[in-house]
N, C-alpha and C positions, 0 to 999 in steps of 0.2 A: 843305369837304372833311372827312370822317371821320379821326378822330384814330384810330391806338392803340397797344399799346407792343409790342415784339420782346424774346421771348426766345429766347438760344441754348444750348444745351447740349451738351461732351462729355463722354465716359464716363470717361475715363482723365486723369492727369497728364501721362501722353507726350503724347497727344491735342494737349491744352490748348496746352505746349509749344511746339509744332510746328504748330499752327493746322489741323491735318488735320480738319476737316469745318467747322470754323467758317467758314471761305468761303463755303462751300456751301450752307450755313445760309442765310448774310445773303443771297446771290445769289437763294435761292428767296423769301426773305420780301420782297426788297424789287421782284422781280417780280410776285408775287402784291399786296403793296402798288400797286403803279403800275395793274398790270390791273383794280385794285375802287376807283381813287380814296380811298386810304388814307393819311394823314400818318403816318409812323413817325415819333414825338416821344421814346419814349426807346429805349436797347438796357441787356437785360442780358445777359450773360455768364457762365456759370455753369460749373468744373469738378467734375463728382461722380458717382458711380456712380449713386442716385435708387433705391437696392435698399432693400428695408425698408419698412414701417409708417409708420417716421417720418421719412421721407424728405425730408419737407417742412420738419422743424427742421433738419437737415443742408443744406438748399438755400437758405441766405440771399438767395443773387440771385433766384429765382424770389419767397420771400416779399415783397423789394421789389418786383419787377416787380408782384406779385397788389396789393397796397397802393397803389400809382402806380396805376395800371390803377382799382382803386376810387373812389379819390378825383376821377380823371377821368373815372369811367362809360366808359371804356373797354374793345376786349377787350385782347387777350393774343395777338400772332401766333405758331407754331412754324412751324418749316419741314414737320415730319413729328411725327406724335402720339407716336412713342418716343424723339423730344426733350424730353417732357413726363414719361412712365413708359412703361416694360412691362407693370407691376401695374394689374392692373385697380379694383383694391380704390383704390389711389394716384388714379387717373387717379377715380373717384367721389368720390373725398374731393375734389379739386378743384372740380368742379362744384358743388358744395356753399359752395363762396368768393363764390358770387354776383357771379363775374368772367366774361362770355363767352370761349370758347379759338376762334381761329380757326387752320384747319390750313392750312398753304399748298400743299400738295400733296393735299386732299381738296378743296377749292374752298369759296370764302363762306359755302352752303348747304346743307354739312354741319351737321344739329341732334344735340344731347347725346346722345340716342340712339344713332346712329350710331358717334358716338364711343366708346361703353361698349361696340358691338357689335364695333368692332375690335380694341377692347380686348381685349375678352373672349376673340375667337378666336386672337390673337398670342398671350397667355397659354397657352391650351389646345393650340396646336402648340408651343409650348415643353414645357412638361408632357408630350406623348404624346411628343416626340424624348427626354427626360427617363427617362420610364418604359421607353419600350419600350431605349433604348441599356444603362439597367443591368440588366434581364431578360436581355439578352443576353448581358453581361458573366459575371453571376454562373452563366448552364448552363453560359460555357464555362468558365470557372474552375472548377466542379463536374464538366466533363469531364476535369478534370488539369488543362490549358491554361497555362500559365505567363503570368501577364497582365506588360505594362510595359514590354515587350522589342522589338526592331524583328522579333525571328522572330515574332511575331505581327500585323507592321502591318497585312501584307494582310486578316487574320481580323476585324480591326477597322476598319479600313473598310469591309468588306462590311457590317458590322453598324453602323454607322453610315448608312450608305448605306439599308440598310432601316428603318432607326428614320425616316429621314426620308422615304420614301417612302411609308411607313405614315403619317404625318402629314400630308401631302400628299393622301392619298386621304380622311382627317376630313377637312379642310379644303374637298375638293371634293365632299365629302357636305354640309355646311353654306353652301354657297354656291350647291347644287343649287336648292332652291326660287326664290333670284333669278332667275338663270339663267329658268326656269322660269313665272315670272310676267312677266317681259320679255316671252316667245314668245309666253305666251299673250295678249298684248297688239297683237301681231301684228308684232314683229320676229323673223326668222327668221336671218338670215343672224347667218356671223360676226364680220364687221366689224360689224353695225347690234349685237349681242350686246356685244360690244367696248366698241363709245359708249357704250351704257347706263348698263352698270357704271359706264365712268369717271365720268359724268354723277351716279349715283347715289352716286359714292364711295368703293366695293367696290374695294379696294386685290386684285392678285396676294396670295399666300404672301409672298412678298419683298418686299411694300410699294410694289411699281410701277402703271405703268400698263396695260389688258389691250391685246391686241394679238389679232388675228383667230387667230391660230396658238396660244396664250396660251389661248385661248377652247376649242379642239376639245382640247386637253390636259386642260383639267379637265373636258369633258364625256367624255370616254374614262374618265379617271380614276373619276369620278362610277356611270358605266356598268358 
């Protein structure tokens, strides 16, 4: 049986506390474990934000994990790849450890690639929800606009609302081409559309999995 080690990670101290995602965590890694014939031999546990360049010196249980994992020629399982970073730049420096990452919710045969590719795009719809929310801030604030205040909440979720919606249609502009070379492959429908992706790894925006209805959303979107 294939050996390799578990890491889990939350963002916050309440988090940690309070065990809010670390269930969730192990429940997916140690199903994806059992479904590829996998011995999980060690867990670590890790509370920290993972923000920054040097993220990796602030994450001591990940450095053990990546060092254990070495010395047993093992990989490294997460539950989901933003248990690992957000930062794309982060998530490259990793691979560079000469440690394979296996993601439990991307499947076995997800390659490095794919991983920098999700990277990338998480990144870039944080970024565009990023830019376009304080564009928006700052005309109405330059309209007069009294920002901070609840007489403004509704003005600000609308404009939340559209920063994310705008990021949502990058997203399904960058996902178009998939889409795209599936059909012309000669799956047409939106379930068989659906399977692909998940097959291929193509997480939703929200890091799910697609679903037929999921599917005509982004190609409207895309359209």
């Amino acid at each position: 049986m294939k050996q390799a080690i578990a890491y889990i990670r939350v963002s916050t101290a309440k988090q940690g506390k309070s065990g809010l995602g670390m269930d969730a965590q192990r429940e997916a890694i140690e199903r994806f474990a059992a479904s590829e014939g996998i011995e999980v031999i060690s867990w670590f546990t890790e509370v920290e934000t993972g923000k920054g360049s040097d993220a990796l010196d602030r994450r001591p249980e990940l450095a053990k994990a990546l060092s254990t994992a070495r010395k047993l020629k093992a990989p490294v399982i997460v539950a989901k790849l933003d248990r690992l970073s957000r930062d794309v730049h982060f998530i490259s420096g990793l691979m560079t450890q000469r440690v394979p990452f296996l993601v439990a919710e991307l499947g076995a045969d997800t390659d490095p690639f794919v991983l920098h590719l999700y990277a990338a795009l998480a990144e870039k719809e944080r970024a565009l929800i990023s830019i376009r929310t304080k564009a928006a801030l700052q005309a109405k604030k330059a309209s007069g606009a009294m920002l901070g205040n609840r007489t403004n909440l509704e003005d600000a979720q609308k404009m939340g609302a559209a920063a994310n919606a705008e990021a949502a249609d990058a997203f399904a502009v960058n996902v178009l081409p998939i889409v795209q070379s599936i059909k012309a492959a000669g799956v047409t429908s939106l379930r068989g559309i659906a399977d692909a992706l998940n097959a291929r790894g193509v997480q939703t925006p929200r890091g799910g999995q697609w679903h037929a209805r999921s599917v005509a959303r982004l190609m409207d979107r895309a359209a």
